[in-house]
ChimeraX commands (.cxc) that place a marker at each C-alpha (Angstrom):
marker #1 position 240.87,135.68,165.69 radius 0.5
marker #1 position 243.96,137.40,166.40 radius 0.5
marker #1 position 244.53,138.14,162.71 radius 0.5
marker #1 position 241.02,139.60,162.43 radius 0.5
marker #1 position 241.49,141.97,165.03 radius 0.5
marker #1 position 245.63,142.92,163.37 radius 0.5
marker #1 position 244.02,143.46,160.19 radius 0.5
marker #1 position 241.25,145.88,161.34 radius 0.5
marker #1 position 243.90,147.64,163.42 radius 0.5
marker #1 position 245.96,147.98,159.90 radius 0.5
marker #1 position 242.97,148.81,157.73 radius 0.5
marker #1 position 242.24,151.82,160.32 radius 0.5
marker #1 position 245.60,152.97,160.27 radius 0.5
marker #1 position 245.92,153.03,156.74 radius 0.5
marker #1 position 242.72,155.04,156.48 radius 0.5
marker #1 position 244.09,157.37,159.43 radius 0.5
marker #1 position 247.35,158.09,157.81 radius 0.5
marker #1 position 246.26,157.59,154.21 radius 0.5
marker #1 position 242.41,158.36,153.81 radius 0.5
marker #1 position 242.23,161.87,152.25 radius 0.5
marker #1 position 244.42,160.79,149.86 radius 0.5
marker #1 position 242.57,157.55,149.14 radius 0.5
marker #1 position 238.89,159.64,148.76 radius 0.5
marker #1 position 240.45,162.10,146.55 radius 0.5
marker #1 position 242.14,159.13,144.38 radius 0.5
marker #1 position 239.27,157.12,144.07 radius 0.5
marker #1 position 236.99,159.76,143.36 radius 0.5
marker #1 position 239.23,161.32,140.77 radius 0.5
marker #1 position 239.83,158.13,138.66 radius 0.5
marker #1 position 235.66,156.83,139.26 radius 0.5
marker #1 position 234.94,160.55,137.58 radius 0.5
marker #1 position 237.24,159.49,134.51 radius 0.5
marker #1 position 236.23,156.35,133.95 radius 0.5
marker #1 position 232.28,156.94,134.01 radius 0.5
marker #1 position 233.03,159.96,131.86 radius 0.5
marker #1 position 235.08,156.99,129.45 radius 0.5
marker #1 position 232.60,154.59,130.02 radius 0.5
marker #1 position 229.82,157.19,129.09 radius 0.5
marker #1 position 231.64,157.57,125.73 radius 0.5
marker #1 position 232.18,154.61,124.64 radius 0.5
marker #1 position 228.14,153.93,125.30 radius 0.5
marker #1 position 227.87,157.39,123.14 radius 0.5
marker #1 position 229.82,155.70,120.03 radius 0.5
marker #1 position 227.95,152.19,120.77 radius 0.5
marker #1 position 224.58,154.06,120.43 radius 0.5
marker #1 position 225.74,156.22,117.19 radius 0.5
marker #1 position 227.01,153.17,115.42 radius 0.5
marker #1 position 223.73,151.24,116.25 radius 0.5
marker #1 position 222.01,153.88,114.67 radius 0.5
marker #1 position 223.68,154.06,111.85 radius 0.5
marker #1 position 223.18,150.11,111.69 radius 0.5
marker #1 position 219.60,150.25,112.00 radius 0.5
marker #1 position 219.26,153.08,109.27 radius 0.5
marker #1 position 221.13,151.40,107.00 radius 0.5
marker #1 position 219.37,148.25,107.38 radius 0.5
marker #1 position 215.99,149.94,107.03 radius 0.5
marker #1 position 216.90,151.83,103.76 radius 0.5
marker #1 position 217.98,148.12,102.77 radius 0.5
marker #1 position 214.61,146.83,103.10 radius 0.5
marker #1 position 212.76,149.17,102.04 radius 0.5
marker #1 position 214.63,148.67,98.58 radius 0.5
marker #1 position 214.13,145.43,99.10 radius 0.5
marker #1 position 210.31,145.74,99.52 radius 0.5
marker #1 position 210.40,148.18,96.68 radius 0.5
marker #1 position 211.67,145.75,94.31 radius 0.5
marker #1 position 209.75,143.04,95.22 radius 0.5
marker #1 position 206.57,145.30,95.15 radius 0.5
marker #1 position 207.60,146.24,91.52 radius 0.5
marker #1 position 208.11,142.81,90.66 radius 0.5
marker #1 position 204.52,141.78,91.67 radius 0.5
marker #1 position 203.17,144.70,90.21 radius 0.5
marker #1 position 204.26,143.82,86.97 radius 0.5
marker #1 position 203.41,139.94,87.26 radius 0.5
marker #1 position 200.41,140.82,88.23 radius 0.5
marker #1 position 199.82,143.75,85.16 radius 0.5
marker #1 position 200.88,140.09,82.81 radius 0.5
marker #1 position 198.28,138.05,84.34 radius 0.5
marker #1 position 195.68,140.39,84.43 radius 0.5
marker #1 position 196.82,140.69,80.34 radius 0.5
marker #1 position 196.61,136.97,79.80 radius 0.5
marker #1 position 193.50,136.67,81.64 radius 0.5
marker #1 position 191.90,139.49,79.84 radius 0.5
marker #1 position 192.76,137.92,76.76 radius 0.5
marker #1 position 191.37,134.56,77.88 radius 0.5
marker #1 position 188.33,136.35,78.65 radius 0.5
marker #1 position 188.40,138.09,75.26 radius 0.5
marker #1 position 189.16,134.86,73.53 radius 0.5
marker #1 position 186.18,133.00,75.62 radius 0.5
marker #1 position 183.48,136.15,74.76 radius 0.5
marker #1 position 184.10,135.39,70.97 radius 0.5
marker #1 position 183.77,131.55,71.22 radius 0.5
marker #1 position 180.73,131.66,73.47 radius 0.5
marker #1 position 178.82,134.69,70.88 radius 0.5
marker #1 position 180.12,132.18,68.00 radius 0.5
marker #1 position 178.30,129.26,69.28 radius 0.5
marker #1 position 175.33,131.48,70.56 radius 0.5
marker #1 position 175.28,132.52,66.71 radius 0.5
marker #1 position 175.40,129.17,65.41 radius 0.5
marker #1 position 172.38,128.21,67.79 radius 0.5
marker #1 position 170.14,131.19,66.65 radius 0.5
marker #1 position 171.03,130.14,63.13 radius 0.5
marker #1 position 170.40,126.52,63.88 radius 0.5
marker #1 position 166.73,127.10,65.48 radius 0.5
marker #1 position 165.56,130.02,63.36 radius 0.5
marker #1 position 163.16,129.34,60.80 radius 0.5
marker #1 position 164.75,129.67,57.07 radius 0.5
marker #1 position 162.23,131.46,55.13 radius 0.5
marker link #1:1,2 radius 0.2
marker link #1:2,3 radius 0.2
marker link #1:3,4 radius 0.2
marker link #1:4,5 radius 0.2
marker link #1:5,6 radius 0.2
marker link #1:6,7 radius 0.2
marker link #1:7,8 radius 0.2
marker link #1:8,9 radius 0.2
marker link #1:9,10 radius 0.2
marker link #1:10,11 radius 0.2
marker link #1:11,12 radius 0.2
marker link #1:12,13 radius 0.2
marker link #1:13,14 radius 0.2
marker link #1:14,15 radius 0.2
marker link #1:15,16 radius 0.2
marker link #1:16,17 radius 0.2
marker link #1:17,18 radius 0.2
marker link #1:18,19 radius 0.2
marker link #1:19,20 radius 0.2
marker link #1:20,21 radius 0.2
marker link #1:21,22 radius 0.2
marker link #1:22,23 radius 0.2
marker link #1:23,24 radius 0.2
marker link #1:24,25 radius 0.2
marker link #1:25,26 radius 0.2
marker link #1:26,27 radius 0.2
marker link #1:27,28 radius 0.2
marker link #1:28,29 radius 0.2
marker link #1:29,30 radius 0.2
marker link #1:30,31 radius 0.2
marker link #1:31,32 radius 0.2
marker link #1:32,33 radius 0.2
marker link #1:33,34 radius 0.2
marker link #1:34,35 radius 0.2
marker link #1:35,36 radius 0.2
marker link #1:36,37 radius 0.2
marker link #1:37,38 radius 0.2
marker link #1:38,39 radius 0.2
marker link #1:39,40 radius 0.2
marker link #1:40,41 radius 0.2
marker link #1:41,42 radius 0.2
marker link #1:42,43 radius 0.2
marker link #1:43,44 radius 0.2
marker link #1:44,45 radius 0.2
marker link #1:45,46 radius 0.2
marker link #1:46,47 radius 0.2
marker link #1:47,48 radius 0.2
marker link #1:48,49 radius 0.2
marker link #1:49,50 radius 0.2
marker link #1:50,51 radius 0.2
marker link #1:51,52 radius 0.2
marker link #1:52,53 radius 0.2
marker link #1:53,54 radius 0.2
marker link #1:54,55 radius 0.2
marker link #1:55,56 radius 0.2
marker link #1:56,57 radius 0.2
marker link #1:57,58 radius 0.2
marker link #1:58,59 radius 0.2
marker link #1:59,60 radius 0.2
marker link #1:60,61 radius 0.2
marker link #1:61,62 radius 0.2
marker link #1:62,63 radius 0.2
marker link #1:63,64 radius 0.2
marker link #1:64,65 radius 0.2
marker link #1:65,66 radius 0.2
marker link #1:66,67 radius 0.2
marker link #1:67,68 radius 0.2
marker link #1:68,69 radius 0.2
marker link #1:69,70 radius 0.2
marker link #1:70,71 radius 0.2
marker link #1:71,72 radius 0.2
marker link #1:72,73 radius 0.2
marker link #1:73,74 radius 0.2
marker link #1:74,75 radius 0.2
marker link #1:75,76 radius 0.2
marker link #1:76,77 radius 0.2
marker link #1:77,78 radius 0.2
marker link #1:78,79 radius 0.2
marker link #1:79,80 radius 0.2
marker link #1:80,81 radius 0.2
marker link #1:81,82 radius 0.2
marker link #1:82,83 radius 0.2
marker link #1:83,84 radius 0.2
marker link #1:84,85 radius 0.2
marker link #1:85,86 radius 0.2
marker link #1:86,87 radius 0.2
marker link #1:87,88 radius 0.2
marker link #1:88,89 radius 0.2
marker link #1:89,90 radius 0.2
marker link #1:90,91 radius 0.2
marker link #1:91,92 radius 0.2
marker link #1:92,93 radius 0.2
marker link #1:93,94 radius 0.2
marker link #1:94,95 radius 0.2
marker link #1:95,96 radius 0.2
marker link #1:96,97 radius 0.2
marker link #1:97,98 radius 0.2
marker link #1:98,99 radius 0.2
marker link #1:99,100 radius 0.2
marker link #1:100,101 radius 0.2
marker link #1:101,102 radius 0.2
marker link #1:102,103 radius 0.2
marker link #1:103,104 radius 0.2
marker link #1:104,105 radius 0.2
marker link #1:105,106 radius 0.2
marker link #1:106,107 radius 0.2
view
């Protein structure tokens, strides 16, 4: 108990005596080191920036190339399958041909 009672004695001496001092000391140094603290959170936020932009320009070439790519697969298969279809049209009048020839009555 004794050396609770010394120290607050001490602690109110030293803020007696010493106070001012310690006020203008700590609010002197707190000022700097927000004012740091609040740079450092500046260049954190510029470089996360830059980050994210770069990243988006990224994908987006990304996307682009992999839109271009499925453009043009799907420009071939709508070539094949247009040929298919082509190819199918003339079979399919062929045989249709050969039927009406088959059925119609030679004269």
């Amino acid at each position: 108990m004794l050396r609770v009672v010394v120290s607050f004695l001490a602690g109110g001496l030293v803020m007696w005596l010493w106070g001012d001092q310690l006020r203008h000391y700590s609010n002197t140094k707190a000022r700097e080191v927000r004012a740091a603290a609040a740079d450092r959170l500046q260049v954190v936020a510029d470089r996360a920036g830059d980050m994210l932009d770069r990243t988006k320009d990224r994908a987006g070439t990304m996307l682009d190339r992999t839109k271009d790519r499925a453009v043009s697969t799907l420009d071939r298969t709508k070539d094949r399958a247009g040929g298919a279809l082509d190819r199918t049209k003339e079979q399919v009048s062929s045989a249709l041909h050969a039927g009406q020839d088959a059925i119609r009555p030679h004269v």
